[in-house]
N, C-alpha and C positions, 0 to 999 in steps of 0.2 A: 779672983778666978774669972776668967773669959763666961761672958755668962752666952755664948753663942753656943747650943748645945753642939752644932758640927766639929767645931775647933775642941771640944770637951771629947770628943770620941777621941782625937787624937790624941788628947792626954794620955788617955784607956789604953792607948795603944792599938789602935784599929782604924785604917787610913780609908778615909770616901773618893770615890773615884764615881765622875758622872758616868754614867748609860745613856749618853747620846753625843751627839757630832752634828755639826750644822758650821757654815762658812764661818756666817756673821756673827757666831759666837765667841772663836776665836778672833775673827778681827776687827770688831767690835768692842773689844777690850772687855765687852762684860765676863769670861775665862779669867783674865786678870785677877779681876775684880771679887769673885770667887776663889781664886786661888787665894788672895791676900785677906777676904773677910771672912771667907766659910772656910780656911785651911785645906782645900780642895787639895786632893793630891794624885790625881790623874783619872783616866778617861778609859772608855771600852766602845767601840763599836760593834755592829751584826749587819746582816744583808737589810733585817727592817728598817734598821733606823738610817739609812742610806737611802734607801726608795723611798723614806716618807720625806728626808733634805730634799731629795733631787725631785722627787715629781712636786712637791708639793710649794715648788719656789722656784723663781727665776732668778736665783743666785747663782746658778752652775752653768746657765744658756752659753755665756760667753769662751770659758773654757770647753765645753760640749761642743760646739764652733770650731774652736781652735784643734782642738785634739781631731776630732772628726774629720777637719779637713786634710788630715793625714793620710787616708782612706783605713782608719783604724775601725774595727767590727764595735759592735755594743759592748760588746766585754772588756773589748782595751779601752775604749774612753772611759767606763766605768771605773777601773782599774788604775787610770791615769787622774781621774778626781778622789778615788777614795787617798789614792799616796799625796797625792796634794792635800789634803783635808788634817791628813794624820801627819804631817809632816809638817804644816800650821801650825798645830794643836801640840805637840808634842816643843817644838818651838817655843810656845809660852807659858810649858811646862819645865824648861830644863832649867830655870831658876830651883824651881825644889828636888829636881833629879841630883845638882848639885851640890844644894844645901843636904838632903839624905843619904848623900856619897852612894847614890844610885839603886839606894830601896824603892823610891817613889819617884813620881814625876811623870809614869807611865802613858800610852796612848798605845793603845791594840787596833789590829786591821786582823782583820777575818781571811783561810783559805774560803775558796768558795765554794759552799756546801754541799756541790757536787763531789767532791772529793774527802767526804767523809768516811766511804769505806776503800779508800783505798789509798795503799800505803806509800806508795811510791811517788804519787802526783803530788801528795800531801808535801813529802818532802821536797820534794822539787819545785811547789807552790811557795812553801813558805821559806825557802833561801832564796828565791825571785824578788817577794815583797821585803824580805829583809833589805836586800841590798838596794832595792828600790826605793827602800822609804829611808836610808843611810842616815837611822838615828839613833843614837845609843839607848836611848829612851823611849823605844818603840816595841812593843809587845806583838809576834806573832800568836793569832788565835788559831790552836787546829783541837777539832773536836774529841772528845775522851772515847771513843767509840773502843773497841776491840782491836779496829785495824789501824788506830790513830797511836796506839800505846809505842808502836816500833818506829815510826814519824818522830811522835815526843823526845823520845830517848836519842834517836839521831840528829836531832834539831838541836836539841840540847848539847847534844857531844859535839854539834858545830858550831857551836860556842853566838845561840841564836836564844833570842832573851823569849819566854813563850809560855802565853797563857792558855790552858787546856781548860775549854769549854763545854757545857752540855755533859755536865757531872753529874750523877742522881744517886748513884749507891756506894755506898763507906765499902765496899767490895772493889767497886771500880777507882774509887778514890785513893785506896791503897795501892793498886796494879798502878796509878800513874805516881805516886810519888817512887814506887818501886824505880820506875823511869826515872825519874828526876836524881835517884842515889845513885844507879846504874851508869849514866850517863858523867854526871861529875866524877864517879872513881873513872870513869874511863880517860877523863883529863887528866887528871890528877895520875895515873899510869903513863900517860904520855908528857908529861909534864910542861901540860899546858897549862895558861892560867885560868882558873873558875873567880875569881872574886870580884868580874865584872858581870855576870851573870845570875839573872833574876829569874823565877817561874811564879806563876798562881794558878792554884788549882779550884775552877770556878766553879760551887757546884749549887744546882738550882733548890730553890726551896719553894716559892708559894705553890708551882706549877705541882708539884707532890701532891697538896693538898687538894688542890684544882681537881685533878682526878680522882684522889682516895674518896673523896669525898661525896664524887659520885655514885661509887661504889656502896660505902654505907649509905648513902641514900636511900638506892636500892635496897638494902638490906632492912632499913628502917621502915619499908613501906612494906616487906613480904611478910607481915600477920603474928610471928613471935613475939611478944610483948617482950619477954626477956630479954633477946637477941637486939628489940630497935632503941631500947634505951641505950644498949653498950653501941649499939654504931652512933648515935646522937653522942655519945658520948667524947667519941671520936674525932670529930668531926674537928678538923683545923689544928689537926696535935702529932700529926706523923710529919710534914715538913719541917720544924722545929725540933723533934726526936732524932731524925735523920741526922741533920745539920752539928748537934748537937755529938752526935756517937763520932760522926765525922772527926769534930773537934778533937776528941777524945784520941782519936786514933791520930790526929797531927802531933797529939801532945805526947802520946807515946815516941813515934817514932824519931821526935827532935830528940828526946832523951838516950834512943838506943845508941850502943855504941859504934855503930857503924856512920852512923847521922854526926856524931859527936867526933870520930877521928877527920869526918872530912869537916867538920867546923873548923877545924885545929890547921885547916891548909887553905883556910878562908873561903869555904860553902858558905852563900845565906841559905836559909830556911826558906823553904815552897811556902808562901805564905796560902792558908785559905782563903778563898775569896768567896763571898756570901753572891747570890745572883738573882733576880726575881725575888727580890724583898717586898717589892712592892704590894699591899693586900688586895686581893682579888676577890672576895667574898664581902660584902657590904656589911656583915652580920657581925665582922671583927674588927678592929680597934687600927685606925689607918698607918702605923707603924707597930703591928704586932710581931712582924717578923725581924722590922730592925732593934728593937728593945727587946728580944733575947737572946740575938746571936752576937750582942757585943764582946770582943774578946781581943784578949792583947795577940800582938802579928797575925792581924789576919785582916781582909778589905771588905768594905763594902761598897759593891757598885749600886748605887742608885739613881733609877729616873728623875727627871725633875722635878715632876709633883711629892716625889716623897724626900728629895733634896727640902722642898720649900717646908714643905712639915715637920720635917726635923728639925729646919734652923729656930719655924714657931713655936713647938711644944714638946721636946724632943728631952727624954729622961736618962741623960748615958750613965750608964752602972755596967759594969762587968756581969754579965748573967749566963756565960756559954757554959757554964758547968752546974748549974742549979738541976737540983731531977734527974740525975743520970738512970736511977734507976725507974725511974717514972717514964723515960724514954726508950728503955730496954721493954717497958711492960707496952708500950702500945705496939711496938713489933708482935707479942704475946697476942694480944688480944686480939687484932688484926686476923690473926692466924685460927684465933679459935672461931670468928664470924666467917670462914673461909675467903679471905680475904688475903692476899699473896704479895705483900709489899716488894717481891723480886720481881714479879709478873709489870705490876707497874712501876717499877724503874727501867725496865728493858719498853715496857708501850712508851714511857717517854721520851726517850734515846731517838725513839723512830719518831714521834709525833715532834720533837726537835728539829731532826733534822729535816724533816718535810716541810715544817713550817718555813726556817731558812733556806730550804732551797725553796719553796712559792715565793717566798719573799725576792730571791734572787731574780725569779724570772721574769717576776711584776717591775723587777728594779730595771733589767734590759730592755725590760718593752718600754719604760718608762724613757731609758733613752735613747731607745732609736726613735720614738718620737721625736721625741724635743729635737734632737741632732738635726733630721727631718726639717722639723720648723723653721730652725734658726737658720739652714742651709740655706731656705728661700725667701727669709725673714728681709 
């Protein structure tokens, strides 16, 4: 047995994909090198992790120069290094894109986050960077929002590979794979071909917790003795429950027979994709949320430090079905501390996308500086 626990996930059947982008990483060979020791099997990018490459490194000055002297705005030089970034990256991924006859091998660029509620730019954003980043193996990210569900399904029906991000409720979770059936019978009616076409449906977990947690906090501290044990109680077990019922509902709908005649015309499976696994809370075990949502066809993206923890002490077992109903009772409970688990899945949705659009804006300011600099450099 491979005693690397990364490469042991994939045994499992559950592909790691890193949660970050940086030049030197792809060409630098350390990507490689990853991909061939820890069985990496593709990448995700955000607006954060792009403003913390670019400001926080002079690896981008040079094309930041080049593109700029185009007389291109912040946005298009932006736009012009993330397709180069992801067009790198996906480049020294396509060894496993076609060793996995194109389940894996993935690299996502993000619409930008302004375009979160709205449906049309979405679309017209993400067949931009599609054809801009002209790689088979390239993931457009557009967000799971309400007005993102008719984006998805049209993106999809244009035969555009795409990962739906900023997922928080097995409600919303369902409306996008809804997309995702909608869209293939709609090929499969025009007979087109679907069996180069990939989706993942990313949907967040620690961040859940991040907030519920506040919540019973508060609850723990308003004076019912009865009432603060069961919020303590709580405490770090609704993103996991979530994630968990999530699963429940992938594994229904691969079985239905509507999921099943379009297998039969060669649909893959929306695989889930776990997101913010990372632990947030110092009081829990630093991969608490990757050692229970291991499960077969489904990804997790992971940042580097919990990339690095996984490969050290990392326990892969299959556990995404343990406790089902253990995870139906903290929705219960929840409910009886007056605590609204739908209330915060919709305050996340917005505190998501507020954070990536900050992030966006921090990232433009970040290059029209530089641009600036290097012009007079």
């Amino acid at each position: 047995m491979n005693d690397n626990p990364l490469k042991r996930l994939t045994a499992l059947g559950q592909s790691v994909w890193y949660d970050f982008i940086r030049r030197d990483l792809y060409r630098s060979g350390q990507l490689a090198k990853m991909i061939r020791e820890d069985g990496l099997a593709g990448m995700t990018s955000n607006p954060t992790i792009f403003q913390k490459a670019i400001a926080d490194s002079d690896l981008y000055d040079e094309d930041i120069r080049e593109i700029g002297a185009g007389g291109k705005n912040a946005g298009q030089i932006f736009e012009g290094l993330a397709v180069r970034d992801v067009q790198g990256a996906a480049d020294v991924f396509r060894p496993v894109f076609d060793r996995t006859v194109g389940n894996d091998g993935f690299v996502s660029i993000e619409v930008q986050p302004g375009l979160a509620r709205d449906t049309a730019g979405t679309i017209a954003e993400a067949r931009r960077l599609w054809t801009s980043c002209n790689r088979p193996n390239v993931m457009v990210k557009i967000p799971g929002t309400a007005e993102g569900l008719e984006a998805i399904r049209a993106s999809l029906a244009a035969g555009i590979n795409i990962n739906i991000t900023l997922l928080f409720s097995v409600e919303r979770y369902v409306q996008v794979a809804e997309a995702h059936l909608a869209a293939m019978e709609e090929r499969v009616s025009k007979g087109l071909p679907v069996d180069k076409i990939r989706s993942v449906a990313s949907f967040f977990v620690s961040r859940v917790d991040t907030n519920a947690d506040k919540k019973l906090d508060a609850v723990a501290k308003s004076g019912d003795a009865a009432n603060a044990a069961s919020a303590r109680a709580l405490r770090g077990r609704l993103g996991i429950a979530n994630a968990r019922l999530a699963y429940e509902a992938f594994e229904r709908i691969v079985a239905s027979p509507r999921f099943q005649a379009l297998k039969g015309k060669g649909v893959a499976v929306q695989r889930p994709l776990w997101a913010s696994t990372s632990t947030k809370d110092p009081a829990l075990p630093d991969l608490y949320y990757v050692e229970a949502l291991i499960a077969p066809d489904s990804v997790d993206t992971m940042p580097p430090e919990t990339v690095d923890a996984y490969r050290d002490h990392g326990d892969p077992k299959v556990r995404i079905r343990e406790d089902l109903p253990g995870a139906r009772a903290v929705f219960r409970q929840l409910a009886e501390l007056g605590i609204d688990p739908a209330a915060i899945f919709r305050e996340l949705e917005d505190e998501g996308i507020k954070k990536f659009a900050d992030s966006f804006d921090a990232l433009l300011k970040a290059v029209s500086e530089k641009e600036k600099a290097v012009r007079v450099a």
